[in-house]
C-alpha positions as CSV (number, residue, x, y, z in Angstrom):
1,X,-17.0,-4.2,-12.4
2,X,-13.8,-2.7,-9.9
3,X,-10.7,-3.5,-11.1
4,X,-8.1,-4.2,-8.4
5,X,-7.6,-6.5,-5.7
6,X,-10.0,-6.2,-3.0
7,X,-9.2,-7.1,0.8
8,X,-12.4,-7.6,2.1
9,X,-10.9,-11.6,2.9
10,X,-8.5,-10.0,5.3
11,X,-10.3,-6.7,6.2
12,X,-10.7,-8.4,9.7
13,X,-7.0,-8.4,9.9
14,X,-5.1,-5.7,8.1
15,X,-4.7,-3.4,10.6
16,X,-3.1,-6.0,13.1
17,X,-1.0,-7.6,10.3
18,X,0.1,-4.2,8.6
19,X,0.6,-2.1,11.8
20,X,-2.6,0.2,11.9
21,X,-2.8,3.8,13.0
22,X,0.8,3.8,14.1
23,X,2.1,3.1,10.6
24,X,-0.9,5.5,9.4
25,X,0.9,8.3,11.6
26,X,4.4,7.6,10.4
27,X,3.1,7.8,6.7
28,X,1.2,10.4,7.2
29,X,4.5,12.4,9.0
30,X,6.2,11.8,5.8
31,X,3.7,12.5,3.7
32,X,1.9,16.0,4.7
33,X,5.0,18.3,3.3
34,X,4.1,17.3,-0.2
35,X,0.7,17.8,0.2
36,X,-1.2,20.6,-2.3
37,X,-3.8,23.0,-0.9
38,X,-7.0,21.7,-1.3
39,X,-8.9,18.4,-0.9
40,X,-6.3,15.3,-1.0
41,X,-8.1,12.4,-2.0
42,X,-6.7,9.2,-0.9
43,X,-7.0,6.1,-3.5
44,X,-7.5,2.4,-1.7
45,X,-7.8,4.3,1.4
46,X,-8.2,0.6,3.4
47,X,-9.1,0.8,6.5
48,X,-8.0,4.7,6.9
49,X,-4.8,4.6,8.4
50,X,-3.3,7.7,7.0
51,X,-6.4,9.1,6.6
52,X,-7.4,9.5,10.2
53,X,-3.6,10.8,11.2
54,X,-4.1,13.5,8.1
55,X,-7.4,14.6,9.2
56,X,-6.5,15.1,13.0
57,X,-4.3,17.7,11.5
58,X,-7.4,19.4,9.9
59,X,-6.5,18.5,6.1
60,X,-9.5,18.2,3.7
61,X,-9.1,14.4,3.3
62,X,-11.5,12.1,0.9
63,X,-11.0,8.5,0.2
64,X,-12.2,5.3,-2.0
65,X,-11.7,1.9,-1.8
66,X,-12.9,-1.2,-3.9
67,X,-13.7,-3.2,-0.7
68,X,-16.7,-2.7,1.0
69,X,-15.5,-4.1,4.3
70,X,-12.1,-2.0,4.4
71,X,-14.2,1.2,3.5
72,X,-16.5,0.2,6.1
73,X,-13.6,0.1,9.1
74,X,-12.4,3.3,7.3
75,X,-15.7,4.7,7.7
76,X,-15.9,4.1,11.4
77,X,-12.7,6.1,12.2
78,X,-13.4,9.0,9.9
79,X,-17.2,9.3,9.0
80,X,-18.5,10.1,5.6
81,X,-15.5,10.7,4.1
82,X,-15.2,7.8,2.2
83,X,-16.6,5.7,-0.4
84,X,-16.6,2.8,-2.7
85,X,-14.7,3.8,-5.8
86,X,-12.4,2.2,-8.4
87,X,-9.0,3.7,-9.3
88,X,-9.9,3.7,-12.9
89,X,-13.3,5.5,-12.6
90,X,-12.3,7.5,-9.6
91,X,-16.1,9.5,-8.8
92,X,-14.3,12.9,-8.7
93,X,-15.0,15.8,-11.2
94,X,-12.3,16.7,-13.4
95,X,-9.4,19.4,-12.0
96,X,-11.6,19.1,-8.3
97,X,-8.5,18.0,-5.6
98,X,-5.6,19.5,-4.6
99,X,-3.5,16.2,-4.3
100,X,-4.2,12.6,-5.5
101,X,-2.8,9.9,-2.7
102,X,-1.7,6.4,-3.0
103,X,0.0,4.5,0.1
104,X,0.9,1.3,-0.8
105,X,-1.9,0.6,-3.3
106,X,-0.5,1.2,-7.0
107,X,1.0,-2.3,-7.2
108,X,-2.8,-3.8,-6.7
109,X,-4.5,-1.5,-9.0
110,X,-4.0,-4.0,-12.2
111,X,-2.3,-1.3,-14.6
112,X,-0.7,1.9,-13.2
113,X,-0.8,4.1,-16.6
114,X,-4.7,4.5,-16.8
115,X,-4.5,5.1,-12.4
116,X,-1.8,8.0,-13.2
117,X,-4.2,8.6,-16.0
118,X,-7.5,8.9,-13.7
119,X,-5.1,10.6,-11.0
120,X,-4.0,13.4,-13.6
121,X,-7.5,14.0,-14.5
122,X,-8.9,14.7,-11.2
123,X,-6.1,17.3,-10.1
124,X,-6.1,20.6,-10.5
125,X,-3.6,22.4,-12.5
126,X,-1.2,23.2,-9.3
127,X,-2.3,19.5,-7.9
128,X,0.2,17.0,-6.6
129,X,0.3,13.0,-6.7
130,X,1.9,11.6,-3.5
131,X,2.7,8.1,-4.2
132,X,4.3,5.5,-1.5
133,X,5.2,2.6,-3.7
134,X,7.8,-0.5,-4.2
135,X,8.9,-3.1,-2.9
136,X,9.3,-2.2,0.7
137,X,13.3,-2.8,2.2
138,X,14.7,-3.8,5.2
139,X,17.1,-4.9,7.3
140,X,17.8,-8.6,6.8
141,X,17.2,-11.0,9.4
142,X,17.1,-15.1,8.8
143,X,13.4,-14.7,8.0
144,X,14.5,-13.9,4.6
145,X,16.9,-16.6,3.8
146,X,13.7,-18.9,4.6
147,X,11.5,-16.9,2.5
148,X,13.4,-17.0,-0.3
149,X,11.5,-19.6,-2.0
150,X,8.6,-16.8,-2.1
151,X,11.0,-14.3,-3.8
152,X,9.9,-14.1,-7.4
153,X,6.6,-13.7,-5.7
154,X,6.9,-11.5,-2.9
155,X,9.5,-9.3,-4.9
156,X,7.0,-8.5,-8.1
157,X,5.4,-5.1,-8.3
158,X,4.4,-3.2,-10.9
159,X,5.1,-0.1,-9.0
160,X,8.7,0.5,-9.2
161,X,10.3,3.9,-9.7
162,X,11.1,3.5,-13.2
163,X,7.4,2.0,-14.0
164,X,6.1,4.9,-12.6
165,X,8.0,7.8,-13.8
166,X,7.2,6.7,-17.1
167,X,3.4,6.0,-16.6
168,X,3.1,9.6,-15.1
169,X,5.3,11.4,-17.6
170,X,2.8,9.6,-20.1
171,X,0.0,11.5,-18.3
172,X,2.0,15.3,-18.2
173,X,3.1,14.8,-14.8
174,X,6.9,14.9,-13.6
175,X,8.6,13.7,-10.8
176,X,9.5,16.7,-8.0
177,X,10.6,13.8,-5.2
178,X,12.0,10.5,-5.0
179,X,13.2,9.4,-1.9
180,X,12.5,6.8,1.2
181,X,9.6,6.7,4.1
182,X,10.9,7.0,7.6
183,X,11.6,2.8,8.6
184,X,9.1,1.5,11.2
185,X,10.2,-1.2,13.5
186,X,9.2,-4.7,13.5
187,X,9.6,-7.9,15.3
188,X,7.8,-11.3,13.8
189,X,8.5,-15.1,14.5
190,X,9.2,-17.5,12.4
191,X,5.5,-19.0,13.8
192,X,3.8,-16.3,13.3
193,X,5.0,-15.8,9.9
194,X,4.6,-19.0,8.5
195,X,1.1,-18.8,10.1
196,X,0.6,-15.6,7.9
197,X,1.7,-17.5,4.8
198,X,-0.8,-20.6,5.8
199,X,-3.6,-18.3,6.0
200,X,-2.9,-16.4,2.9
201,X,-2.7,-13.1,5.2
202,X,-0.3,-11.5,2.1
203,X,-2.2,-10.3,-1.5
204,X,0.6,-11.4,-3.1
205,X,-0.1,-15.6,-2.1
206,X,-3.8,-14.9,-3.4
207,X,-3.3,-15.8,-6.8
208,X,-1.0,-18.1,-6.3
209,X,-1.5,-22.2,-8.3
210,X,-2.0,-24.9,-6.0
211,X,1.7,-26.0,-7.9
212,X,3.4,-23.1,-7.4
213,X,1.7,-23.2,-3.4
214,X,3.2,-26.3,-3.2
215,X,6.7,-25.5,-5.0
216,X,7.0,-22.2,-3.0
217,X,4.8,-21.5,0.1
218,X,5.4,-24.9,1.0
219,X,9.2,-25.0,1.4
220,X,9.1,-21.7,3.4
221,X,6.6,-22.7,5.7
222,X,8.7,-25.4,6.6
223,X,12.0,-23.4,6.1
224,X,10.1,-20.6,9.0
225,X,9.3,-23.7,11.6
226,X,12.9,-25.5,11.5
227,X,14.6,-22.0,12.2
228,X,16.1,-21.8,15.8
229,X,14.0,-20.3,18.4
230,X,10.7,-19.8,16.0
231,X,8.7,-17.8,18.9
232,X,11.5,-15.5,19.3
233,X,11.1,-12.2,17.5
234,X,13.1,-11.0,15.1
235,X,13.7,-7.2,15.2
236,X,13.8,-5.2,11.9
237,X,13.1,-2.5,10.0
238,X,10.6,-1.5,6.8
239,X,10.7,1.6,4.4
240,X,9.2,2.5,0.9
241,X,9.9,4.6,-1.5
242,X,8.2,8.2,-1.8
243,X,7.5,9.4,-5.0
244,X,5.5,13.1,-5.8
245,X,4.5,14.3,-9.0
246,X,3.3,17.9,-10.4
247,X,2.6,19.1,-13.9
C-alpha cells in the first residue's frame, strides 16, 4: 500500500492552482547548480513541472509519484520517464542516481526519516539530495489576516529545516546549502480563494473533521467574501526554502 497523500482528486487542477511549468522553470533555475552528475531522480514528481524544465536542459531526469493521474499528466510532457513509486520503497537499485529530488513533497510523505532513509540508499557515494521544503513565505497581504483561522493548519509541516537536518544526519548525510527559492509572483482574490478552500483545492483541508471545517474553513470563507473588493487581485510574492545534502 503507498504511503503519502496522493492528488489524483485534484490532478485535474494542480497545475492551474500551483502555477505549472512556469513555477517548474523557476525551481528548476534554482535548483540545477546543486545537481550531481548522473541520473537525478525526482520523488512525487506530480505532474512534471520541474522535470520537463530540467530535461530541456538535457539532464538525465527520472521520476515517481503515488498518483496515477499526476504521473499520467507527467507522463504526457516527458514520456517514459516516470512511474508509480512510493517514497519509502523508492524502485531504484541501491548507490544507482546521482541526486535524489524533492520539490515541495517531503511534508506529504507521512514520516521524513525513512524518505531521507530510502533517499540515502539510492545515491551514490558523491550523490546529492536537493530538497525544496517548508512552509512557503511571503509578502503579506489582507488575505492572511482572513486566513488566519486556517493557521494551525495551513502552517503545520513536517518539513522544516530543523526536522530535516536531523532526519538526514540520522541517514549519514550533511547539509552543504540552506537558503531560499527565487519568489514567484502571485495575484489571487478573495473569491477565488475562498472558492479554493470550498472545494478543498489545498492537501492540507483533506483531512480536516467536519468540526474543525466548521470551526476553521468556515470563518475564513466568510472572512475572504466580506473583504473589500473580493475580485480584485491581490499581488504577492512566494518562496521556500532550499535545502542540499551530501555524505
Amino acid at each position: 500500500m503507498p504511503t503519502g497523500i496522493s492528488f489524483d482528486r485534484v490532478a485535474d487542477r494542480y497545475d492551474d492552482t500551483r502555477g505549472g511549468l512556469a513555477r517548474g522553470v523557476t525551481f528548476a533555475a534554482d535548483i540545477r547548480s546543486w545537481l550531481a552528475t548522473g541520473t537525478v531522480l525526482e520523488v512525487g514528481m506530480g505532474t512534471g513541472v520541474v522535470a520537463t524544465a530540467l530535461v530541456g536542459k538535457e539532464t538525465p531526469v527520472v521520476g515517481v509519484d503515488v498518483s496515477p493521474l499526476m504521473a499520467r499528466r507527467a507522463y504526457e510532457r516527458i514520456g517514459a520517464r516516470v512511474a508509480l513509486g512510493d517514497a519509502l520503497a523508492l524502485p531504484v537499485g541501491d548507490g544507482s542516481v546521482g541526486t535524489v529530488l524533492f520539490v515541495m513533497v517531503l511534508h506529504l510523505v507521512g514520516d521524513i526519516w525513512p524518505a531521507l532513509a530510502e533517499a540515502a540508499r539510492v545515491l551514490r557515494p558523491d550523490g546529492r539530495v536537493v530538497a525544496v521544503h517548508g512552509v512557503p513565505a511571503s509578502t503579506e497581504t489582507d488575505l492572511d489576516e482572513a486566513l488566519a483561522p486556517l493557521g494551525s493548519f495551513r502552517r503545520h509541516r513536517s518539513d522544516d529545516d530543523d526536522s530535516l537536518q536531523r532526519a538526514a544526519e540520522a541517514c549519514g548525510l550533511r547539509r552543504l546549502h540552506v537558503g531560499g527559492t527565487t519568489p514567484i509572483a502571485q495575484a489571487r482574490t478573495p473569491n477565488v480563494v475562498a472558492d479554493e478552500i470550498e472545494t478543498r483545492i489545498w492537501s492540507y483541508l483533506w483531512q480536516l473533521t467536519d468540526a474543525e471545517w466548521q470551526a476553521q474553513a468556515v470563518p475564513a470563507v466568510r472572512a475572504l467574501r466580506a473583504l473589500p473588493e473580493p475580485n480584485r487581485a491581490r499581488a504577492s510574492t512566494q518562496w521556500h526554502r532550499l535545502s542540499v545534502f551530501g555524505r
